[in-house]
C-alpha positions as CSV (number, residue, x, y, z in Angstrom):
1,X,148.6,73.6,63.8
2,X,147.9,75.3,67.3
3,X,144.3,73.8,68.7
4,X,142.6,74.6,71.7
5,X,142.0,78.0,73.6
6,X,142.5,81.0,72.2
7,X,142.5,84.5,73.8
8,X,140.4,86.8,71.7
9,X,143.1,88.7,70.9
10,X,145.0,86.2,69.3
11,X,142.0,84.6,67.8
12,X,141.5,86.3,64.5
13,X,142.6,84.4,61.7
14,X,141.8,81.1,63.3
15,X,139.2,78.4,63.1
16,X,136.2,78.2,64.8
17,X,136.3,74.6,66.8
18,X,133.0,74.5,67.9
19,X,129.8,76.0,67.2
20,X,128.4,79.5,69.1
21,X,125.4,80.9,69.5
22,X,126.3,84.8,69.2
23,X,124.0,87.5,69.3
24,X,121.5,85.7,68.2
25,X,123.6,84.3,65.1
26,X,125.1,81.0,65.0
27,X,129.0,80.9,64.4
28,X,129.5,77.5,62.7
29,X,132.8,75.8,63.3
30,X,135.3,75.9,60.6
31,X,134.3,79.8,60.9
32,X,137.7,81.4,59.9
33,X,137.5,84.5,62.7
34,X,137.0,88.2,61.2
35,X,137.9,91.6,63.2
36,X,133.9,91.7,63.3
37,X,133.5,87.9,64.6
38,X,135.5,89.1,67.5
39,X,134.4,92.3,68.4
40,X,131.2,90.4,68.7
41,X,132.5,87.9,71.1
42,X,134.0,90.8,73.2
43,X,130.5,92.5,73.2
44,X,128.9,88.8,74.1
45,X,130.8,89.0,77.4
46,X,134.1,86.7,76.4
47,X,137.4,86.5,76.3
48,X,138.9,83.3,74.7
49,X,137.4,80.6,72.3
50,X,138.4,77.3,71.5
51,X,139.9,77.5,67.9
52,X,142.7,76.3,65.8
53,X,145.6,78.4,64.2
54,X,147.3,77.5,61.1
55,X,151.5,76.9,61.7
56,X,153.4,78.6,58.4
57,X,153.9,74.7,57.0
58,X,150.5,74.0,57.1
59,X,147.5,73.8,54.7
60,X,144.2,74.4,55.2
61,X,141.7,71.4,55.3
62,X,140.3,72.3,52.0
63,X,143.5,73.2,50.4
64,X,144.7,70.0,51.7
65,X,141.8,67.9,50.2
66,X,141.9,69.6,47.4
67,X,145.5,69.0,46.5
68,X,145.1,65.4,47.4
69,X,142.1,65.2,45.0
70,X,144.3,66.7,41.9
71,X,147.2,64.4,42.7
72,X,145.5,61.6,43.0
73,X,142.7,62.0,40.3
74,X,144.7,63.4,37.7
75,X,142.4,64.2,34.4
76,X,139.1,63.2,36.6
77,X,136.7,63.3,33.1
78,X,139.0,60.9,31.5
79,X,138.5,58.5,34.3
80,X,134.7,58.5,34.5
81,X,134.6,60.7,37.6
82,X,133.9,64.0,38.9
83,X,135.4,66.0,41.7
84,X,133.6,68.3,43.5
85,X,134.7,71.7,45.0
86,X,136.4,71.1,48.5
87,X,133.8,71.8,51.6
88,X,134.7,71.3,55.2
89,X,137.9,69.3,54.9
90,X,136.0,67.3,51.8
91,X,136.2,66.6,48.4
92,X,133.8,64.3,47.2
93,X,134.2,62.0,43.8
94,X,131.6,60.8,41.6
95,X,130.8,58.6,38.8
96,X,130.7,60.5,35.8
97,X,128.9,57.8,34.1
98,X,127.5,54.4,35.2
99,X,129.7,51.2,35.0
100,X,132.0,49.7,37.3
101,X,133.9,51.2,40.2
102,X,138.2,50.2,39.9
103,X,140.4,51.0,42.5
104,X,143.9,50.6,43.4
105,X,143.0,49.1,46.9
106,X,146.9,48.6,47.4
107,X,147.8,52.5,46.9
108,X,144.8,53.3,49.0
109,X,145.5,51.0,52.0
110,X,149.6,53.0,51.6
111,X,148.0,56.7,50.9
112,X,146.1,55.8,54.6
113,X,148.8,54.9,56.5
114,X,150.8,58.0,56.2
115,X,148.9,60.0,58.8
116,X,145.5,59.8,60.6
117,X,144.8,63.5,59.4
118,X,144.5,62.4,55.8
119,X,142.2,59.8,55.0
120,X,140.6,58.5,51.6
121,X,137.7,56.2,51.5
122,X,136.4,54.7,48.5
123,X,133.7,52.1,47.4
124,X,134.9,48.2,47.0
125,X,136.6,47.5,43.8
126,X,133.8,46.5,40.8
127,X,131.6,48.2,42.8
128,X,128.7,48.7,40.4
129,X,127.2,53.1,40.1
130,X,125.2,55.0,38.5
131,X,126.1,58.7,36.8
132,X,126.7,60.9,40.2
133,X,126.9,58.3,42.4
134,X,129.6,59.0,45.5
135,X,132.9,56.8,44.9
136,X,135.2,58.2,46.8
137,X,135.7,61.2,49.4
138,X,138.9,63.1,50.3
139,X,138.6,64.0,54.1
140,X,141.2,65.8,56.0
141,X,140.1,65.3,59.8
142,X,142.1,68.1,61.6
143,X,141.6,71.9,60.4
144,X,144.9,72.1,59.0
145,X,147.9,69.8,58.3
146,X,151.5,70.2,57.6
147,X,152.3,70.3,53.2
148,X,154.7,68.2,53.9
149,X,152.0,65.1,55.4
150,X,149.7,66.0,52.4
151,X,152.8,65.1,49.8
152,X,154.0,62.3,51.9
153,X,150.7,60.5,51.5
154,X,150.2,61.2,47.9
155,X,153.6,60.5,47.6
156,X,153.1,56.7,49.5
157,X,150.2,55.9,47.1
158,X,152.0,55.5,44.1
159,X,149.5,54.0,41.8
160,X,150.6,51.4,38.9
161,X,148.3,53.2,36.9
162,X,144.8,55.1,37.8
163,X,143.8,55.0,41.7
164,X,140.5,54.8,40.4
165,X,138.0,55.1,37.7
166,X,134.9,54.1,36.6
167,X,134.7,51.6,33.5
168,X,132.1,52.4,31.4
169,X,130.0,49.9,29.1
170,X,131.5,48.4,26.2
171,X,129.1,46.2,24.9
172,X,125.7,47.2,23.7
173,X,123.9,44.4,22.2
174,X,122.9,41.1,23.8
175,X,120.7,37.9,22.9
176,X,119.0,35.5,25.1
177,X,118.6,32.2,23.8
178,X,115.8,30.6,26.4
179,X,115.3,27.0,27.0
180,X,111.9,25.6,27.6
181,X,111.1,22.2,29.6
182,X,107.7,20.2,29.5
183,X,105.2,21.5,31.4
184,X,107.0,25.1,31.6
185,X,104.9,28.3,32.0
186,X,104.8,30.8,29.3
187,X,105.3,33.0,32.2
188,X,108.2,31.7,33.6
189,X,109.8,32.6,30.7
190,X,108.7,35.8,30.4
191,X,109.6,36.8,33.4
192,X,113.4,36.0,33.1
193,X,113.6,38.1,29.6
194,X,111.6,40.7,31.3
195,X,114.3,40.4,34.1
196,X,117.8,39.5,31.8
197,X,116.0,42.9,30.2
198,X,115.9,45.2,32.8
199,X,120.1,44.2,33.6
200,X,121.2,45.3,30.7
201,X,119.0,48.6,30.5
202,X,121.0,49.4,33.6
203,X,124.1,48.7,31.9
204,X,123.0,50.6,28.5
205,X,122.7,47.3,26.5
206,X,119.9,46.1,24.9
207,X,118.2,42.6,23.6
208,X,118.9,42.3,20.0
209,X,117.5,38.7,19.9
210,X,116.0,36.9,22.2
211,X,114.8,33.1,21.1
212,X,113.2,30.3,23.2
213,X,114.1,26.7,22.0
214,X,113.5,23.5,23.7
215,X,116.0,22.6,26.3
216,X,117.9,20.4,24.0
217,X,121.6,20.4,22.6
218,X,121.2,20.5,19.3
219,X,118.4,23.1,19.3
220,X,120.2,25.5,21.4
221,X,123.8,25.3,19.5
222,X,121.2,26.4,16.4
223,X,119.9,29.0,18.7
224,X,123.3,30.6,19.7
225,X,124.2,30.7,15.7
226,X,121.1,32.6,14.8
227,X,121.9,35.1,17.8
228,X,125.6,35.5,16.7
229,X,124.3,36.2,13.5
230,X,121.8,38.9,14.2
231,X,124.9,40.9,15.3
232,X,124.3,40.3,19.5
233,X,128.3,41.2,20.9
234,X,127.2,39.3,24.1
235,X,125.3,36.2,24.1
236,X,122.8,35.1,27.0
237,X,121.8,31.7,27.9
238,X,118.9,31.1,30.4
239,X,118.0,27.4,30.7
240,X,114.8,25.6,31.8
241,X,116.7,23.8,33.8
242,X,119.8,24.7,35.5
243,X,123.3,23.3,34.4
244,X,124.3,20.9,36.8
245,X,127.6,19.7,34.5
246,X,130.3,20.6,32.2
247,X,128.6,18.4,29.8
248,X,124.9,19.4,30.4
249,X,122.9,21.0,27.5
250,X,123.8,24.3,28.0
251,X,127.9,24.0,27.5
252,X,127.1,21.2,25.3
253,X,125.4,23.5,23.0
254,X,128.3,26.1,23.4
255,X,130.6,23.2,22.0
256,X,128.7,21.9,19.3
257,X,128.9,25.7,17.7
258,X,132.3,25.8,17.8
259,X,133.0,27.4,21.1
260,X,134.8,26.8,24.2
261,X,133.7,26.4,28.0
262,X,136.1,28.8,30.2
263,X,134.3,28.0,33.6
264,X,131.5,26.2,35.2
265,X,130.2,27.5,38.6
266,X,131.2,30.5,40.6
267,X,131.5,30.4,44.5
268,X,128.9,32.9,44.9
269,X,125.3,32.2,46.3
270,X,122.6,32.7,44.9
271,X,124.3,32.1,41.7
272,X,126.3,29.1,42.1
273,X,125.2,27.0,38.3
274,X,126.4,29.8,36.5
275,X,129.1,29.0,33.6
276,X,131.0,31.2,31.2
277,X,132.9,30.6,27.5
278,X,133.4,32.3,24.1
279,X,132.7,31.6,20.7
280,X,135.3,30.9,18.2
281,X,135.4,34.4,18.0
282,X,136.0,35.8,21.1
283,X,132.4,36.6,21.4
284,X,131.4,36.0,25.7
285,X,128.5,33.4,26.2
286,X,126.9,33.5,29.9
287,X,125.3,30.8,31.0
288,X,122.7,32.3,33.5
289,X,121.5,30.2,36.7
290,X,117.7,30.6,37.5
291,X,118.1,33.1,40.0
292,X,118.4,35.8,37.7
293,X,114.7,35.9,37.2
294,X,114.2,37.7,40.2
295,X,116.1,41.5,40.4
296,X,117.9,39.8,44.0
297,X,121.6,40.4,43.7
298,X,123.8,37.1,42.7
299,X,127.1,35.6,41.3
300,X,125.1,36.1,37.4
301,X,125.5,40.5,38.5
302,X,128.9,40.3,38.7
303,X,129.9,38.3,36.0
304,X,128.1,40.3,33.7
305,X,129.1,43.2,35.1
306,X,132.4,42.7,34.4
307,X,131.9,41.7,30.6
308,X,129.8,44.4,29.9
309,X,132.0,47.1,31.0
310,X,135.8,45.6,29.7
311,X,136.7,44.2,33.0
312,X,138.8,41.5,33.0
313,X,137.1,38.2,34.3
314,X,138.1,34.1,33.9
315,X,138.6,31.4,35.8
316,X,140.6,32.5,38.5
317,X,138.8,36.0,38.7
318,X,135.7,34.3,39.2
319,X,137.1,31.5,41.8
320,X,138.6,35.0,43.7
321,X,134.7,36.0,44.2
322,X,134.5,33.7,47.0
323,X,135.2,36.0,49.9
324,X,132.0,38.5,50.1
325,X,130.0,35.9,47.6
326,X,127.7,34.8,50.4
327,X,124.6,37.1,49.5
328,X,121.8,34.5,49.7
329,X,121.4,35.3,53.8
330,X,122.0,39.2,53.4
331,X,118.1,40.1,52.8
332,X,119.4,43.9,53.6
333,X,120.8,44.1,49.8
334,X,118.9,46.2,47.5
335,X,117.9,45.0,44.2
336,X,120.7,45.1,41.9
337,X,119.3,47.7,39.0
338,X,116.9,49.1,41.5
339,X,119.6,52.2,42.0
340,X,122.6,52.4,44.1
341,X,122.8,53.0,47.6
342,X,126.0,55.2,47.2
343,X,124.6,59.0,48.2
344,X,124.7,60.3,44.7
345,X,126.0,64.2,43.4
346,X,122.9,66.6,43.8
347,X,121.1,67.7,40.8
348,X,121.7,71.1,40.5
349,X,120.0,73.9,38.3
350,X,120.4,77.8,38.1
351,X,118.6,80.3,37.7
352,X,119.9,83.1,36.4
353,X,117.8,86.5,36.7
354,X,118.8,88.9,34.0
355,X,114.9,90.6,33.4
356,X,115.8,93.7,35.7
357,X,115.0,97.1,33.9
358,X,118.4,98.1,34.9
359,X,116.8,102.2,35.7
360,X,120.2,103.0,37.8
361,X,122.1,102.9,34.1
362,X,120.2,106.2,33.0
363,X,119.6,104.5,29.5
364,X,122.3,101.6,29.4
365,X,121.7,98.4,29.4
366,X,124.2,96.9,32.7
367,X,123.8,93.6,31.0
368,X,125.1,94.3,27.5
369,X,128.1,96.6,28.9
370,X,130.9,94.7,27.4
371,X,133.9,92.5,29.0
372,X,137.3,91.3,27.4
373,X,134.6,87.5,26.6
374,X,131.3,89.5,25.4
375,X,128.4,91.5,27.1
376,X,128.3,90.8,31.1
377,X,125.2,88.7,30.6
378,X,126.7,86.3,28.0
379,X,129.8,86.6,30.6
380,X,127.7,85.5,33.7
381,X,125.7,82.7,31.5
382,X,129.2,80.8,30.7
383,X,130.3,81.1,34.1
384,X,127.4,79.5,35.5
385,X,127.1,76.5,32.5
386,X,130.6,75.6,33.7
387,X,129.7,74.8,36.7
388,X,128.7,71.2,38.1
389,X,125.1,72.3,37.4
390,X,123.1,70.3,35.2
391,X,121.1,73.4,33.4
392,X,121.1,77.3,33.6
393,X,117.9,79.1,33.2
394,X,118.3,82.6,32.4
395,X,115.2,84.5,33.0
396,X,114.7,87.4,30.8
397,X,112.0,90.4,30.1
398,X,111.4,88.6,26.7
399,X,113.0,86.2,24.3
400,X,113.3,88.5,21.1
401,X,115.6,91.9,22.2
402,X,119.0,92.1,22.1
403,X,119.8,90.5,26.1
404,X,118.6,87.4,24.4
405,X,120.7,87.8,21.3
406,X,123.6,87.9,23.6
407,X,123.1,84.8,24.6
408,X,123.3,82.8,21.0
409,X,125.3,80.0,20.8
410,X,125.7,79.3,24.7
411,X,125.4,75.7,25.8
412,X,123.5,74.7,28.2
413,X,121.1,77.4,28.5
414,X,117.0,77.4,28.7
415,X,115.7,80.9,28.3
416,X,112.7,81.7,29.9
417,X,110.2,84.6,29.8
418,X,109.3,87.3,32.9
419,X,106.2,89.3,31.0
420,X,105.7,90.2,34.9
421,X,109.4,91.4,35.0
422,X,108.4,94.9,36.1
423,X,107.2,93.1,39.8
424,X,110.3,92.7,40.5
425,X,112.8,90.0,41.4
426,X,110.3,87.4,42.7
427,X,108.2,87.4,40.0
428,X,111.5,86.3,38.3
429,X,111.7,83.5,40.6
430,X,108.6,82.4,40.2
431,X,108.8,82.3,36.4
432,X,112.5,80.5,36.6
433,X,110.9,77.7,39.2
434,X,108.4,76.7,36.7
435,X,111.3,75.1,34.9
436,X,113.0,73.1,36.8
437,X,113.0,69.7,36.0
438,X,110.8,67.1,38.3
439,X,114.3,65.4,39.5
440,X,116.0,68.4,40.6
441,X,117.6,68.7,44.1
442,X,118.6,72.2,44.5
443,X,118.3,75.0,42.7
444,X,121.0,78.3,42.8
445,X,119.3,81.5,42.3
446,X,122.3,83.8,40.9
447,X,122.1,87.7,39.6
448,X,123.2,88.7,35.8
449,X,125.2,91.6,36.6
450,X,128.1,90.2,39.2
451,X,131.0,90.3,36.9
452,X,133.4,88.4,39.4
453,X,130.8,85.7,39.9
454,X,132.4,82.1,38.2
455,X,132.0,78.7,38.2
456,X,134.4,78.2,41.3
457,X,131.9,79.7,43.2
458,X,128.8,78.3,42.2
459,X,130.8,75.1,42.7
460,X,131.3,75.7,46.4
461,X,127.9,75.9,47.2
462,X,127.0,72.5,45.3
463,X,130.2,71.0,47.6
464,X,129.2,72.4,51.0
465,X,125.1,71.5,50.0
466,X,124.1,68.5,52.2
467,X,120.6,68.3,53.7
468,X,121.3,65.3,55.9
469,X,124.1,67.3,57.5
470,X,121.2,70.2,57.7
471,X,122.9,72.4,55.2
472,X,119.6,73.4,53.0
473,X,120.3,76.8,52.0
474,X,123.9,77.9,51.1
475,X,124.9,81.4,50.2
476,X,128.0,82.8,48.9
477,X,129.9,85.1,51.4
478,X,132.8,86.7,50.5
479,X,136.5,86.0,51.6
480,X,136.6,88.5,54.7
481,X,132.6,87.0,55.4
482,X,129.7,89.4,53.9
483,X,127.0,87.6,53.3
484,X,126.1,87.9,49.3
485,X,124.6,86.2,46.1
486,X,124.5,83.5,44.6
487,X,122.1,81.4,47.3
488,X,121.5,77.5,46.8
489,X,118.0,76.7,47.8
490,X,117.6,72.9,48.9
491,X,113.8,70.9,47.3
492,X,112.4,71.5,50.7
493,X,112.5,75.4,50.2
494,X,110.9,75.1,46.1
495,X,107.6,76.0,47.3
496,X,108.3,78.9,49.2
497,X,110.6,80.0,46.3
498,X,107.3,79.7,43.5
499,X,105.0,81.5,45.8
500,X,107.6,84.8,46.1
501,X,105.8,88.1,45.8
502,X,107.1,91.8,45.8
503,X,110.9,92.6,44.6
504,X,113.2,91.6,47.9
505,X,113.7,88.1,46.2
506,X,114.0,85.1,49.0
507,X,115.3,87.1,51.9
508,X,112.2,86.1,53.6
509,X,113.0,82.5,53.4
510,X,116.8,83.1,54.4
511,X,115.6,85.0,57.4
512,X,112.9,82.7,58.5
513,X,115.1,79.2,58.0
514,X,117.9,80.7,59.6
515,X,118.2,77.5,61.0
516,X,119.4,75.5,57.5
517,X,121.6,78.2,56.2
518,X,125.3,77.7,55.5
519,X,127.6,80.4,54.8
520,X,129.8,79.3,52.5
521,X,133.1,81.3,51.2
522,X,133.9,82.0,48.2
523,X,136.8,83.4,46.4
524,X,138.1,87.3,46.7
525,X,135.1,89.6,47.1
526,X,132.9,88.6,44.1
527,X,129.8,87.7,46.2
528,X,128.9,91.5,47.0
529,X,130.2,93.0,43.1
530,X,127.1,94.0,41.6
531,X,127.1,96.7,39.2
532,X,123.9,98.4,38.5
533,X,125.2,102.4,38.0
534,X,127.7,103.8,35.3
535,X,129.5,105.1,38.5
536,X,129.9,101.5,39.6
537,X,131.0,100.2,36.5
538,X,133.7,102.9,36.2
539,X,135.4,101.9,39.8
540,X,135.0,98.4,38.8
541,X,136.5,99.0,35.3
542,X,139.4,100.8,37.1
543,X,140.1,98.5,39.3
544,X,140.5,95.9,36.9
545,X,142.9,98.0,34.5
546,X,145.0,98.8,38.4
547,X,145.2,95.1,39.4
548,X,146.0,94.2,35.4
549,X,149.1,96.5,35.9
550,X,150.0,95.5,39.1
């Protein structure tokens, strides 16, 4: 890669290094350079730019992080994790589920050393997430960088198995056998179910049994039987007192059912009296220590983490915990099942505006003209349900004619109805808004009748979407950089978007928060392909049967 200044004349083609302010317009960097870009630089009055030109051996930075993203995350779904669409030199990883974060920190620490352009950052092994929570990100630093660095890191990594994945829960029913001492508050009690409770909701288990005894040998062992017999694939010990030995009453009782004591305490603080053993069949028995009766992170977390999800852990996985197990003095730590800190994957939802009238067609309906898959509409719906969006909404004229018909048997579809369809686009808007579910980050308002539209590009606007980074609103441009549908509107612009009026859609809002728009490009041309004439959709059809022979 050449980097630094260009004259204009050499400069189109290249990347934008840093931001200008042109004509009014802002030039982001990573802006590859049209014939337009620079006639417009000329016209500003100069004559070179600071940019970066791609050598014939390199790859671009999202080519790059994509690549490294496929080779590395082979068969993502399988793994627990998603990967989103590259953006900036980025591709981002998510859980796909919650559990427990495993990486290969070995292959990592190799892939790393290769070459400070290509870098991979990850969470800490056992890590615990949530569904979309961040893992991992894919960042190629420089705008470009040779293939051959790209296949030398992947090539240094070298995985055993999996670089990563996320383990999701196994077991799904627990007990909690509860001890009581004299003088003990109903409430202290209460509150450690109500907190042993709230773990294992985070971890989709459940309480199938939950007992309290008094904090005697004998009367516990009976306890743990009853639980093992109600069918409990994990069983929970919470104590009125904490163990303080190997022979106390809680691994006493785990003994006198036939069971066997794997470990007593953990190096980790708060959480140090915790101990752990199996039944006589293989069922796990946690011995909590008190501290779980607060939501505060502790030793008890990871432990039953680990079981919960399939991860391996024993005596020397436990006495490995060591290093990092100091929590007690870290009041920064959120609460364990509170939510993760990791910046999750946005919420996503489309709406997708098929209640035109379509008065260009002289009679046809656009949106029932048919494609090698179906009628464009049923076409445009699939394409957008493939996409990392959550939900499409199509908005229709009504739910009982023939566009809605077309639209049988697609998943992930809500269809909505526009009786104020003749208003025009915004009342379309308005009508798809009121759908949106309350958790929703972003919404992407796409048209029916763009044939070329897929999920690829939907998917590009969900990557480069990032309101901490100030990118609010991202719209589609095209590969040579017109502007063009479909637009990603961040929560911050939902009002604005409810309150549209008129038929010009949100073009107010794009040209009034100029300041939070991303351009973002898509593949080939597909952004400005709408066909809304029979004369369009005979060039278009054309076109296709020319490229198909090609």
């Amino acid at each position: 890669m050449i980097f630094g200044r260009l004259a204009l004349e050499e400069a189109e083609g290249a990347v934008l290094a840093h931001s200008l302010m042109v004509a009014g317009k802002r030039l982001r960097k990573g802006r590859v350079f049209s014939a337009a870009d620079i006639d417009a630089l000329r016209a500003e009055g100069l004559t070179s730019v600071i940019a970066a030109r791609l050598a014939p051996e390199d790859m671009s930075e999202d080519a790059a992080a994509a690549r490294v993203a496929e080779a590395l995350v082979p068969g993502a779904a399988a793994l627990g994790l998603t990967v989103q669409a590259p953006f900036t030199g980025r591709v981002n990883l998510h859980a796909a589920q919650p559990g427990l974060f495993e990486v290969d920190a070995d292959a990592v620490a190799r892939f790393n050393a290769v070459d400070e352009a290509v870098t991979l950052a990850t969470l800490a092994e056992h890590a615990r997430v949530e569904a979309r929570d961040m893992v991992a990100t894919v960042k190629i630093l420089p705008y470009a960088v040779p293939a051959a660095t790209v296949e030398a890191a992947i090539a240094a990594a070298r995985p055993q198995g999996p670089l990563m994945r996320v383990e999701a829960p196994r077991l799904t029913r627990a007990a909690l056998c509860s001890t009581r001492i004299p003088g003990m508050k109903d409430s202290v009690i209460a509150k450690g179910v109500e907190a042993v409770r709230t773990r294992l909701a985070g971890l989709g288990a459940e309480l199938v049994h939950e007992e309290v005894v008094p904090h005697e040998t004998g009367a516990l062992a009976a306890a743990l039987t009853r639980a093992a017999d109600a069918g409990a694939e994990l069983l929970l010990v919470l104590g009125g007192s904490a163990t303080q030995d190997r022979e106390d009453v809680g691994p006493a009782a785990l003994a006198a059912c036939g069971g066997v004591l794997e470990r007593f305490g953990m190096p980790v603080d708060p959480g140090n009296l915790l101990f752990l053993g199996r039944l006589a069949d293989s069922r796990p028995v946690i011995g909590l220590p008190g501290c779980v009766r607060t939501l505060a992170l502790n030793g008890a977390d990871w432990v039953l983490e680990r079981v919960i999800c399939g991860v391996p852990v024993g005596d020397a996985e436990i006495a490995a915990m060591g290093v990092g197990g100091l929590l007690k003095e870290i009041p920064s730590r959120p609460q364990p099942r509170g939510g993760s800190t990791a910046r999750g994957r946005p919420v996503v939802e489309v709406l997708l505006l098929a209640a035109g009238s379509a008065r260009r067609m002289r009679g046809r309906d656009k949106l029932l003209e048919e494609l090698p898959d179906g009628p464009l509409l049923r076409h445009s719906a699939k394409a957008c349900a493939k996409a990392q969006v959550r939900r499409v909404h199509v908005v229709l004229d009504r739910l009982d004619g023939p566009r809605a018909a077309a639209l049988e048997g697609v998943e992930g579809l809500g269809l909505v109805a526009n009786p104020q369809a003749a208003e025009g686009m915004a009342a379309s808007i308005r009508a798809g808004m009121r759908e949106l579910a309350g958790d929703v980050d972003a919404v992407i308002i796409a048209l029916a009748d763009m044939p070329e539209v897929g999920p690829a590009h939907l998917d590009r606007l969900v990557a480069a979407f990032d309101p901490m980074e100030g990118r609010e609103i991202c719209r589609a441009v095209t590969a040579s950089g017109q502007p063009g549908q479909p637009v990603l509107f961040g929560r911050r612009f939902f009002e604005s978007l409810a309150g549209l009026t008129g038929d010009r859609g949100a073009r107010g809002i794009l040209r009034d928060a100029a300041g939070f728009l991303t351009d973002v490009p898509t593949p080939g041309e597909a952004a400005v392909i709408d066909l809304d004439s029979p004369e369009a959709w005979e060039n278009w059809r054309r076109l296709q049967a020319e490229q198909a022979g090609a």
